[in-house]
C-alpha positions in Angstrom: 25.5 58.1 64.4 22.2 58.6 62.0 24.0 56.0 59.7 24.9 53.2 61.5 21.3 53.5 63.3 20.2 53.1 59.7 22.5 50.1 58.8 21.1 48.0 62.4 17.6 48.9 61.1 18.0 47.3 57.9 19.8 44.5 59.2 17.1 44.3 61.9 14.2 43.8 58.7 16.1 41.7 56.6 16.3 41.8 52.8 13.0 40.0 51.5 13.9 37.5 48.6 10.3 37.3 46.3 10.1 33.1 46.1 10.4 31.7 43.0 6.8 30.4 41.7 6.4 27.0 40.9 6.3 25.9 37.1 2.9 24.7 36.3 1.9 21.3 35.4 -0.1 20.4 32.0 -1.3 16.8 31.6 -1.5 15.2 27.8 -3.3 12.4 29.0 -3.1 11.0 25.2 -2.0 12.0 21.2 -4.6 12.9 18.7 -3.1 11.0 16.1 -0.3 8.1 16.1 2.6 6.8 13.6 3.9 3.9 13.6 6.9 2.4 11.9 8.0 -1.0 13.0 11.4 -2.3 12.5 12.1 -6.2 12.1 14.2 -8.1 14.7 17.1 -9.6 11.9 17.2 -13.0 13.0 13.0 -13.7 14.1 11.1 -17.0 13.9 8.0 -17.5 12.1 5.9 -17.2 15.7 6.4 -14.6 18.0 6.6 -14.1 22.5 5.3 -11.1 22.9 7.6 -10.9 26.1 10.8 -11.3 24.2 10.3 -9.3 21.1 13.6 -8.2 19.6 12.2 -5.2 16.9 11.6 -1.7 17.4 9.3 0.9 16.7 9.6 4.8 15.9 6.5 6.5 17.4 5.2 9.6 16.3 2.3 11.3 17.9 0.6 14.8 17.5 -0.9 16.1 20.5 -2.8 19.6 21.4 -1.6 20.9 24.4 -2.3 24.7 26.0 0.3 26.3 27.2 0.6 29.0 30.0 2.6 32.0 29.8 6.5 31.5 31.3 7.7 28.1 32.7 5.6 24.8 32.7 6.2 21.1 33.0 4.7 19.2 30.3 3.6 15.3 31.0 3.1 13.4 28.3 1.2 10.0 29.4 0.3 7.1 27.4 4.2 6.9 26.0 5.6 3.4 25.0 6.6 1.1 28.4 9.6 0.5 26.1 10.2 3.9 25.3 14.3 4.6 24.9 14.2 8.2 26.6 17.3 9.9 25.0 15.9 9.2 21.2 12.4 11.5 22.1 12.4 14.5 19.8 9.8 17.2 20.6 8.8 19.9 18.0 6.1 22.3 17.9 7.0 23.9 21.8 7.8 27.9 21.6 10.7 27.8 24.2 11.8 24.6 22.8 12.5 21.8 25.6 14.8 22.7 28.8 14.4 19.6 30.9 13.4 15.7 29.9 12.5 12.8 31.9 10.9 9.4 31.8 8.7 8.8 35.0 9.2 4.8 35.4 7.0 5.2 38.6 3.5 3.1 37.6 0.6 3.0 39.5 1.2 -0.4 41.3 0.1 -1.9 45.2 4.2 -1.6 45.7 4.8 2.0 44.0 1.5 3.4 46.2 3.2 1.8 49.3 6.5 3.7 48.1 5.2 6.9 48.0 3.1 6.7 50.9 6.0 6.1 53.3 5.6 8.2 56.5 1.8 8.5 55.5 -0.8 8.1 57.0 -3.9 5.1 55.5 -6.7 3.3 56.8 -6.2 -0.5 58.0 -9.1 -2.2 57.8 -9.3 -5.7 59.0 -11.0 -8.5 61.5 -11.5 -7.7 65.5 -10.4 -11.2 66.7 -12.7 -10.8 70.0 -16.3 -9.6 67.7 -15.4 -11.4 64.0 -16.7 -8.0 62.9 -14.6 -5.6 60.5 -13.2 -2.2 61.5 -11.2 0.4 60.6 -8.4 2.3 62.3 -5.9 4.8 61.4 -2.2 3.5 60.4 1.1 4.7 59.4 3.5 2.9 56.8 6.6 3.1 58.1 8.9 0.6 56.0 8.2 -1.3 52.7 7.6 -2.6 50.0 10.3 -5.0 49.9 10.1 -8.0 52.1 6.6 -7.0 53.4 5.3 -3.9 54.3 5.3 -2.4 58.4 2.6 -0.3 59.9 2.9 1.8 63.1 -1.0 1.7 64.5 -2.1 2.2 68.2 -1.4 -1.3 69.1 2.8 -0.7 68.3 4.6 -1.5 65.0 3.4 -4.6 62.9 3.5 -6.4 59.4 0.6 -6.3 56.9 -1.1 -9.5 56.7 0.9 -11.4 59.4 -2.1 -11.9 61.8 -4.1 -14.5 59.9 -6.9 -12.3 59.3 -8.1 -10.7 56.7 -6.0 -6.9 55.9 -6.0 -4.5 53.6 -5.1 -1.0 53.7 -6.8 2.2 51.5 -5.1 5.5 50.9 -7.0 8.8 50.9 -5.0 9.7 47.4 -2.2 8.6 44.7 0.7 10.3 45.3 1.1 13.6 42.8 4.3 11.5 41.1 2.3 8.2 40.5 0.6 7.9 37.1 -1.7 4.4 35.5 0.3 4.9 32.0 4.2 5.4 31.1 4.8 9.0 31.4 7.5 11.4 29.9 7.5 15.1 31.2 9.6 18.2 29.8 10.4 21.5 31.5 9.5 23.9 28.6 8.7 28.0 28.5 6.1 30.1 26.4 6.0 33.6 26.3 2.4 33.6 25.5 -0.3 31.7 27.2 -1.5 29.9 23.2 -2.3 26.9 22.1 -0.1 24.6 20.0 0.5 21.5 18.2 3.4 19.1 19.6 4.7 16.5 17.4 6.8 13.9 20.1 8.6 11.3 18.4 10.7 8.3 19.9 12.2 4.9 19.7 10.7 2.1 21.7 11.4 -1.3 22.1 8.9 -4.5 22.3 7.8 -4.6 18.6 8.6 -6.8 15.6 7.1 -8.2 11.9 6.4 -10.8 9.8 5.7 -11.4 6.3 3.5 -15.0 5.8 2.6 -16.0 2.1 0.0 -18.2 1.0 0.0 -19.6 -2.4 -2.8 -21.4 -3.4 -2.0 -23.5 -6.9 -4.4 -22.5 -10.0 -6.8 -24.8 -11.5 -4.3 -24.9 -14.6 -1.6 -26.6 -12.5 0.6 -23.5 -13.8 -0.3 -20.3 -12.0 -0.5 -19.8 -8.5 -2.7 -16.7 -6.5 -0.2 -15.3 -4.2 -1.1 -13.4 -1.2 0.8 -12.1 1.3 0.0 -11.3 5.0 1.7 -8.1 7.2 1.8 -9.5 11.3 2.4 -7.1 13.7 3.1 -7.9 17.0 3.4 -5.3 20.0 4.7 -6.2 23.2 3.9 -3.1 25.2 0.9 -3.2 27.3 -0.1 0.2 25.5 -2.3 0.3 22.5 -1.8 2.3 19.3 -5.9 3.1 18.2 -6.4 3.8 14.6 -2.8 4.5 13.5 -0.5 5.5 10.6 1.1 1.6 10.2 4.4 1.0 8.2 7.0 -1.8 8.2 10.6 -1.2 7.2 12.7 -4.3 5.6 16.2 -4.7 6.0 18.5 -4.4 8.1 19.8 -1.3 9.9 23.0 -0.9 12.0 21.7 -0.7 15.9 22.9 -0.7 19.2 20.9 -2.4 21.9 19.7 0.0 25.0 18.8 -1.4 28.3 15.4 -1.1 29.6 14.2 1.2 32.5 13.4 -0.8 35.7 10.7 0.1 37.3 11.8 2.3 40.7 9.7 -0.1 43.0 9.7 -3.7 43.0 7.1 -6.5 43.0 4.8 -6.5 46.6 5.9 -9.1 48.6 4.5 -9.9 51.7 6.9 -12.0 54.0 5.5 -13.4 57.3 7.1 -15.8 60.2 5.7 -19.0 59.9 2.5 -19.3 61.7 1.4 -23.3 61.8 -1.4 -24.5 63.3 -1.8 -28.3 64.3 -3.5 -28.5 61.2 -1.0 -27.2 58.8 0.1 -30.6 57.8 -3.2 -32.1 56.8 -3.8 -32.9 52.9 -6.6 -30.7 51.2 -9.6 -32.1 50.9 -10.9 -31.6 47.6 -14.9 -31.3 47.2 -16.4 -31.6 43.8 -18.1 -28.6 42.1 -21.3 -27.3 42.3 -23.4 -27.9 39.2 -24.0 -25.0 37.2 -27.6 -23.8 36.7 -28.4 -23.8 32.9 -32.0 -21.0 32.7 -33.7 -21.7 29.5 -36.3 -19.9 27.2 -38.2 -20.0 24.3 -37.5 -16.9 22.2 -39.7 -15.3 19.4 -37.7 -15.9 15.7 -36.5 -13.0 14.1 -36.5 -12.2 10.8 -33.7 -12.8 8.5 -31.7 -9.9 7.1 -28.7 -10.8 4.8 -26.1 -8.0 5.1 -24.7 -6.7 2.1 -20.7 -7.3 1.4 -18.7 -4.7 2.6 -16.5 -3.4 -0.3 -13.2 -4.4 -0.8 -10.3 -3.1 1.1 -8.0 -1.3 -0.7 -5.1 -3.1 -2.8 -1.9 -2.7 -0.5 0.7 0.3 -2.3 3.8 -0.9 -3.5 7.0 -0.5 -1.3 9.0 2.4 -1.2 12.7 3.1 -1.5 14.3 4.0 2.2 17.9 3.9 1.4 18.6 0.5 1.0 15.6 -0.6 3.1 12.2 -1.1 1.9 9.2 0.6 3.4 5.6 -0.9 3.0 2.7 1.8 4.3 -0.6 -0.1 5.6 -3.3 2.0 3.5 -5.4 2.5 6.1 -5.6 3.7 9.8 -4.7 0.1 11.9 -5.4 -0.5 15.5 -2.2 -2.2 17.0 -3.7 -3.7 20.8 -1.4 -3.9 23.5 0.3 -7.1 23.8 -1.1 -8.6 20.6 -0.8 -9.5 16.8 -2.1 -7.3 13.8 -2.6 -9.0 10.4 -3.0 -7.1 7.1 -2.6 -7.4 3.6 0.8 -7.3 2.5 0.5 -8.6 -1.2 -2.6 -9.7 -3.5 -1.8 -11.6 -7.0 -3.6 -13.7 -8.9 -2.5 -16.3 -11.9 1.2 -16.0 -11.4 3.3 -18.5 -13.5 5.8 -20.5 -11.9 7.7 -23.9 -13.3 7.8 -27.0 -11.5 11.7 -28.1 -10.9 13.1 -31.0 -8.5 15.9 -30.2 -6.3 18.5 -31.7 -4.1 22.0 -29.7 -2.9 24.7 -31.7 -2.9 28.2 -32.1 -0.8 31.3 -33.3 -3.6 32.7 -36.0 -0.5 28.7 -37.2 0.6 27.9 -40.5 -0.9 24.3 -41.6 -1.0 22.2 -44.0 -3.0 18.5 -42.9 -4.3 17.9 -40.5 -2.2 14.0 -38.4 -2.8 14.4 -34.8 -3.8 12.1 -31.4 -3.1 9.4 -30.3 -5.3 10.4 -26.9 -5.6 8.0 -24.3 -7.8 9.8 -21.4 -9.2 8.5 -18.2 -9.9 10.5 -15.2 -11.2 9.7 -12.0 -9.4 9.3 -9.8 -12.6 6.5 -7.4 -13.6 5.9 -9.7 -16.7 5.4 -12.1 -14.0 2.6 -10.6 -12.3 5.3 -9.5 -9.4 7.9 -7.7 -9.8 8.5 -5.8 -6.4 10.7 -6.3 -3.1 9.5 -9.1 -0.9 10.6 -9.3 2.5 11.3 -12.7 4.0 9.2 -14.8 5.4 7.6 -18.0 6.0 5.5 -19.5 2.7 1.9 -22.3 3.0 1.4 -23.6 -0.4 -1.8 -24.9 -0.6 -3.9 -27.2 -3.5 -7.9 -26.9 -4.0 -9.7 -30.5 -4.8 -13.3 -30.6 -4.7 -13.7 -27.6 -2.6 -11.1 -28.4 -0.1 -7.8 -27.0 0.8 -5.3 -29.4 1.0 -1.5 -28.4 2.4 1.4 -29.6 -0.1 4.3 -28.1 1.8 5.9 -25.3 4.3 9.1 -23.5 4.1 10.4 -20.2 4.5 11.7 -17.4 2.3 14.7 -14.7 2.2 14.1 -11.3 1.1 14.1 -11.3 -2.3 14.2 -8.4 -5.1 13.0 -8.0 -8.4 14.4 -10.1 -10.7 15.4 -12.6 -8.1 14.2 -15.9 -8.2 11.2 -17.2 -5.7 11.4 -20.4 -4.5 8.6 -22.4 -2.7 8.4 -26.0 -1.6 6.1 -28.2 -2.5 6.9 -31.3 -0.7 9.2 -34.4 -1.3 9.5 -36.6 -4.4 10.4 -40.3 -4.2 9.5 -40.4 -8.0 12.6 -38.7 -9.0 16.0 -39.9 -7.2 19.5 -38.5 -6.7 22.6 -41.2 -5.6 26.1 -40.1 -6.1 29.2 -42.1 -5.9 32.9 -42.1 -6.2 34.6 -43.2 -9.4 37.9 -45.2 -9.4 39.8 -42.5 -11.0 39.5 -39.9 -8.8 35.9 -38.6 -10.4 32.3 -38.1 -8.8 29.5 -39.5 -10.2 25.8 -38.1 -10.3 22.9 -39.8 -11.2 19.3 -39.1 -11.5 16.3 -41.7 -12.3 13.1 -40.2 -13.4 9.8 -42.8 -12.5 7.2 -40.1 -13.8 5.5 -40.1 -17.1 6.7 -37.2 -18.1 10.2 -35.2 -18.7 11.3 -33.6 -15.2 14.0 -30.4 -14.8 16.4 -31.0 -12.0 18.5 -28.6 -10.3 21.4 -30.0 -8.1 23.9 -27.2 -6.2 26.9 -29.1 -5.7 29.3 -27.8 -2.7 29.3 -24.2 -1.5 29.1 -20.9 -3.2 32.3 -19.9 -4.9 34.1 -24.0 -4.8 35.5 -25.0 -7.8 33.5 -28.0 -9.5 35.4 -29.1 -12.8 32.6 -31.1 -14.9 34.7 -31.5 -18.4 31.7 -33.3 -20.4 29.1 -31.0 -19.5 28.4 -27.2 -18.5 28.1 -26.6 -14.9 26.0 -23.4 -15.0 26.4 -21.1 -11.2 23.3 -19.9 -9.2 23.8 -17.8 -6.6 26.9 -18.7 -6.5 26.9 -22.5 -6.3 28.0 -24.7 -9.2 24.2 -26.4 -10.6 23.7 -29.0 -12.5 20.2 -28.9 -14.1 19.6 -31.9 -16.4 16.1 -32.0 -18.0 15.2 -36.1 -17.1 13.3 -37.6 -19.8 10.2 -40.0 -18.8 11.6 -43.5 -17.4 14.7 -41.9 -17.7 18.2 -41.0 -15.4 21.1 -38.5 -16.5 24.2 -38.7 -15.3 27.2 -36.3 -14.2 30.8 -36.9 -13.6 33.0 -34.1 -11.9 36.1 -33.2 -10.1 36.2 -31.1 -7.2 
């Protein structure tokens, strides 16, 4: 009897289960120090949309973060908008990383009216009977798409529908809302300590340029080459003094799609509410004139600053693979949504030669048509070059009595060393190319020469690896292409007949 008295009396209390405690939250509201290593889109234009960008960037940051002792949820804000979740690595975190998650829920006037649903807020707007404001308490009951209904003590109605002035405050942003792109892990410590976090990922919304500028020597022989690094960032986040680099090449990769954002655009939708003046045309009234205040200020002196010193020459490119990776020697602020230029490549007095070119198709006939003034530099360490240069678009320019006068645009393919540089200069109606058919069966080139002095002409005739039979003269192959490159003496014309 004693023990089933004791069984109802346990029953009776109940077991007690102790409640789990809740993991604490720590906030990284930004890193210490930021990497960046931006990644070319393969197919980019000279200019860039920063809403369209189609490179990538790896982000590294370092951050100092203090851990309690047992479970914790770690936010880091300030992440990429583009960030691509699954490629975030995290190392430095005792208990390594149990949980990952990328918060697309942005402080916005429709994510606050999402997670205030149910809530209470202030309405604040104009008493039709006084014209004077007040305040009263509301209740958002449905929203944000399509426009945004409040419960107050007058029955249920829509934000902004009573053609008065509205607007609604909330006592607090909801605990899940943040102002930056966050990414939180679920991690454990055993220790309450402090440690260093290194968090790396792939984001989207970046891209590079290369842009060269020659500028011809006084010699007419040597240019100065230099070579500008553009940066562009889509995100509306901002990487402050950072570790730049730039990778050239291209790397196999698979395109990701974005994360939408969890609540849409606000959008306020009312009924129509016309008045019997609805229809009438605006009047517009012309503006007030501004007022210009004026005063006579004391002259200060005049202090010439002194130069600051020269920037650092840029390192040479380093071997990733079969990519080519150019470090930025020194920290470089990359603004959200905006270009970065720096120094990509300085050279002075580089030789080129001065050549006249015109690619050819066997079946095209044509009579005196003007060819490209093409200078040719060889990218060799005799040369003055003689490392990688990733493609891009080339300026040449021409100093006369002070001025700098543009001779010609064009654009340029990644090129090695020992390759061959080509940059355009404009066109030539002093040297001329026609090319007819012969009655046998044969093609006919000819070149005329007006200048006063010899010319070298290169003509690529067809595509690379067609056969071009030229009997009477050696057809030499660049890049694949069959060439013909006469040397044109002054007054003179050269001719070329071939079979294809």
């Amino acid at each position: 009897m004693r023990r089933w008295q004791l069984i109802v009396a346990v029953l009776a209390v109940g077991v007690v289960v102790p409640a789990r405690a809740q993991p604490a939250t720590i906030v990284s509201p930004k890193p210490d120090r930021t990497a960046l290593t931006v990644y070319r889109a393969p197919a980019g234009e000279d200019s860039f949309d920063l809403r369209y960008l189609q490179g990538f960037a790896m982000v590294t940051e370092r951050r100092r973060i203090r851990l309690p002792r047992g479970r914790s949820v770690i936010r880091f804000e300030g992440v990429a908008e583009g960030i691509v979740p699954v490629s975030a690595i995290i190392a430095g975190l005792p208990g390594g990383t149990i949980e990952k998650n990328r918060d697309a829920r942005l402080l916005s006037p429709a994510s606050l009216v999402d997670g205030s649903l149910g809530r209470q807020v202030t309405l604040t707007r104009i008493n039709r009977a006084t014209g004077r404001q007040v305040s009263e308490p509301a209740t958002i009951i449905a929203g944000p798409r399509r426009g945004v209904i409040l419960r107050t003590a007058a029955g249920i109605e829509a934000l902004r529908c009573s053609g008065l002035s509205e607007h609604i405050a909330y006592d607090g942003v909801p605990a899940d809302l943040s102002s930056k792109p966050v990414l939180s892990v679920v991690t454990t410590s055993p220790t309450a300590k402090t440690v260093t976090v290194r968090l790396t990922y792939v984001t989207s919304g970046f891209d590079w340029r290369a842009s060269y500028v020659a500028t011809l020597g006084k010699d007419s022989r040597t240019i100065d080459l230099f070579a500008w690094l553009t940066l562009a960032n889509g995100n509306p986040e901002s990487f402050p003094q950072a570790d730049v680099q730039a990778v050239a090449g291209r790397l196999n990769r698979v395109a990701s799609a974005a994360i939408p954002a969890e609540a849409a655009g606000l959008r306020l939708s009312c009924y129509p509410l016309g008045t019997t003046t609805s229809d009438l045309r605006a009047k517009q009234f012309e503006p007030a004139q501004e007022i210009v205040v004026t005063a006579q200020r004391l002259a200060a002196p005049v202090i010439t600053p002194t130069a600051p010193p020269a920037p650092p020459p840029p390192p040479p490119p380093e071997d990733l693979g079969d990519l080519k990776l150019y470090r930025v020697p020194h920290p470089t602020t990359v603004g959200a949504r905006a270009q970065k230029q720096v120094t990509l490549l300085a050279q002075a007095a580089v030789p080129f030669e001065r050549r006249y070119r015109q690619p050819v198709q066997p079946g095209q006939m044509f009579d005196l048509a003007p060819t490209s003034i093409v200078l040719i530099l060889k990218n060799e360490t005799q040369s003055g070059l003689g490392i990688p240069l990733p493609a891009g678009g080339t300026a040449l320019y021409a100093l006369r009595g002070g001025d700098r006068l543009l001779l010609g645009l064009g654009t340029m393919t990644d090129r090695t060393t020992g390759e061959t540089i080509r940059l355009v200069a404009g066109t030539s109606r002093q040297v001329l190319l026609a090319q007819t058919r012969l009655a046998d069966g044969e093609t006919m080139l000819t070149v005329n020469n007006a200048n006063p002095v010899p010319v070298a002409v290169d003509v690529p005739i067809g595509y690379a690896g067609q056969k071009i039979d030229a009997p009477r003269e050696v057809v030499a192959r660049i890049d694949g292409i069959a060439t013909w490159s006469p040397v044109v003496p002054p007054g003179g014309r050269a001719e070329l007949r071939y079979r294809y």
